[in-house]
N, C-alpha and C positions, 0 to 999 in steps of 0.2 A: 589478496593475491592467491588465494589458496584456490584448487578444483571445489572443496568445498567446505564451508566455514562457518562460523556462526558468531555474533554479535550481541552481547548483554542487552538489555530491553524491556519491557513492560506490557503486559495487555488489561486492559479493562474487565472485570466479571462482576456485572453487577456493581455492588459499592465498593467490592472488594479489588485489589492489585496481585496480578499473577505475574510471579518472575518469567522472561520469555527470554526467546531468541532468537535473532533475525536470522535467517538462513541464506546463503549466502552459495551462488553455483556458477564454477565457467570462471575460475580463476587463473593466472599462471603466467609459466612463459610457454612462448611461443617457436617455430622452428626458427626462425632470426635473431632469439636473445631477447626480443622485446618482451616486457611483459605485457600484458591486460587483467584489465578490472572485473573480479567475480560479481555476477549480478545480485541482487536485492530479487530474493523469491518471497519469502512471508515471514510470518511469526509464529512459533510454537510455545506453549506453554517447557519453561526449560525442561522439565526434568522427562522432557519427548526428544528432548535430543538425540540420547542411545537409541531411538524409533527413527528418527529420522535418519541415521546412519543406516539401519536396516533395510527401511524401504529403499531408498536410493543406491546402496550399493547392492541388494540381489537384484533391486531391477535392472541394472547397469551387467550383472553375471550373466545374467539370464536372457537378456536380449541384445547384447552388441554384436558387433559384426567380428570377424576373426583380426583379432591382434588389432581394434579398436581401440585407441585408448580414452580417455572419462570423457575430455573436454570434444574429442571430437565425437562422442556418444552424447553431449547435452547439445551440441551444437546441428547436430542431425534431428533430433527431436523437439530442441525449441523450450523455451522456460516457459513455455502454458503447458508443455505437455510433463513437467515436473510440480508444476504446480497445482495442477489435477491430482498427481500421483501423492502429492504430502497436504492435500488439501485436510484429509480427515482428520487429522494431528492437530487441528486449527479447532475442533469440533470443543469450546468451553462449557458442554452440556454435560459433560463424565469426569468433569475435575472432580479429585480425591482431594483431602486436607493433603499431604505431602503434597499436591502441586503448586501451596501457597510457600513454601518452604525451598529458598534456593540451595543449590549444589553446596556443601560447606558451614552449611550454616542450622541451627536449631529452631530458630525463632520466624515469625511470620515476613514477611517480603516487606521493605520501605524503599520504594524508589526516590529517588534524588536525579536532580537536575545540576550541573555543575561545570568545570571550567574543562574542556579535553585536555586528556595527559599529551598530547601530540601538539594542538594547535594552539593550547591555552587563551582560548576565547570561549566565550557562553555559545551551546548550542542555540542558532538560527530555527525554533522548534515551526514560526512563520516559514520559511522558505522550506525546511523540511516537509511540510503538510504538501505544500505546491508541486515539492517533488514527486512525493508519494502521488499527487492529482495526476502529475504527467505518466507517471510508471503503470497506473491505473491504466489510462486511454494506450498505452503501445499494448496493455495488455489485451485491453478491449479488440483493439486494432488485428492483432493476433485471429483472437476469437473469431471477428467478421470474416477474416480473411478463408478460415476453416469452414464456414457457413453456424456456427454454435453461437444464433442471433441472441438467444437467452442470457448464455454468457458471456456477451457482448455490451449487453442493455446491463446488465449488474456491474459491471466496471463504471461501463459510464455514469452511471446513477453513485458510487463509490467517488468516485472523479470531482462529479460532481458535490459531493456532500465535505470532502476534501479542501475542496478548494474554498466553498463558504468557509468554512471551519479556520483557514486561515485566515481570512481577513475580518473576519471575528475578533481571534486571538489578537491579529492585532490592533485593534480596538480595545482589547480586555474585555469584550463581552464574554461572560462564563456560560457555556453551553454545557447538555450533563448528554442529554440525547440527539437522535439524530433529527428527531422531527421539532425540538426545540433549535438545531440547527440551521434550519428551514424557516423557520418561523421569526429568529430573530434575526436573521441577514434579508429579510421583508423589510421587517422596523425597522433596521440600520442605512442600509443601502438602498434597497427599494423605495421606498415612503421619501427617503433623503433625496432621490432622483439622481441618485450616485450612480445604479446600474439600474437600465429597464428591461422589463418584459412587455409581453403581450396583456396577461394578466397581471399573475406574480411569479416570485421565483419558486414555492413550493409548488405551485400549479404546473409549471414548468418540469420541477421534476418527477412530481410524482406520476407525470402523464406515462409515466411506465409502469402505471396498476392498471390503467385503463386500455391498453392498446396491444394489440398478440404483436409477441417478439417477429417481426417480418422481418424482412432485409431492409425495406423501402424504410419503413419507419426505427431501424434500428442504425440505418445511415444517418437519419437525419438527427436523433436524438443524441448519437456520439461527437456529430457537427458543431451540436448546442452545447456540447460539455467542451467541446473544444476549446471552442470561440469563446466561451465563460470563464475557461485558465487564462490565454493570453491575454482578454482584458482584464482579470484579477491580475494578472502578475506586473502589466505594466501601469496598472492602478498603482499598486504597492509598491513598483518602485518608482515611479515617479512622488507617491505620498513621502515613500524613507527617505528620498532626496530633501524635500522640500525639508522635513523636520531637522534634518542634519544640518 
């Protein structure tokens, strides 16, 4: 609920686990009393959070309009044009040993999976992947709209490796990278005649090494990732029915 916030979390480096934070912007109330939901911007390695506050609030000094206040200054610019702005924070090529090392603590990062202190149910880590797919493609979606075809085609191609990745996990298939993600949702799915392609599904995605970021072809490859979520998703939920 907060204008801006931040959520415990994890990133991947290699073999190693970095304590992170989901950042979180465009929380609050409203002029009615209503509230609204802060959005899901990314992940920072934690101990960028005092950085993350920096960036975001000089840029917010420094560029608003007179007597502007936060959410109607994120709301004028758009969560890609915040996401550009803290994208570098994301960069895990200049981690320091202290960024293995959470806020409070001495010892190396273990993350754990376990029951919410709120809803007291196991995190859905399946449906969370699918959501992450969707928040992907609006971002994608964004991007086209701006004419930034490049960073249009990387969301979708993210979107896309997302949403395998869920229906993977739920299978239990262990996946470590993203082109073993590719490869094994072939065997699973593909080869099974569970979902088809023209060829395969890595051919499918990776047709974003071979083709210059257009419009034409960056409409069409976001289509593909589209239509790739909703049939994953009502794949999966019609399979959780069935098993239930």
């Amino acid at each position: 609920m907060a204008n801006l916030g931040f959520h415990g979390s994890s990133l991947k480096s290699g073999k190693s686990v970095v304590p992170a934070l989901q950042v979180l912007l465009g929380g609050g109330t409203v002029n009615n009393g209503e509230g609204r939901i802060a959005q899901k911007l990314l992940k920072v390695p934690s101990k960028r959070g005092s950085e993350v506050l920096r960036y975001v609030l000089n840029d917010y000094l420094t560029n608003k309009q007179e007597a502007e206040r936060f959410n109607a200054y994120y709301d004028r610019n758009g969560k890609d044009y915040f996401y550009q702005l803290l994208k570098p924070l994301t960069d895990l090529s200049t981690l320091t040993p202290d960024d293995f090392i959470d806020w409070g603590h001495e010892a190396g990062f273990q993350p754990a999976i376990g029951v919410g202190e709120c809803a007291g149910v196991m995190i859905d880590l399946v449906a969370t992947l699918l959501y992450e797919a969707d928040e992907k493609l609006e971002w994608a979606g964004e991007a086209f709209k701006k004419q930034r075809f490049a960073d249009a085609l990387y969301y979708g191609y993210a979107a896309f490796v997302s949403t395998a990745k869920a229906l993977l996990l739920d299978k239990n298939v262990s996946t470590t990278t993203q082109h073993s993600i590719l490869q094994e949702f072939d065997t699973h799915f593909v080869e099974t005649g569970t979902f088809t392609f023209e060829s395969d599904f890595k051919s499918k995605v990776l047709a974003i090494n071979k083709q210059e970021p257009s419009e034409a072809f960056a409409q069409e490859y976001l289509s593909q990732a589209l239509l790739f979520l909703q049939h994953a998703t009502r794949y999966r939920r019609e399979t959780k029915y069935v098993n239930e």
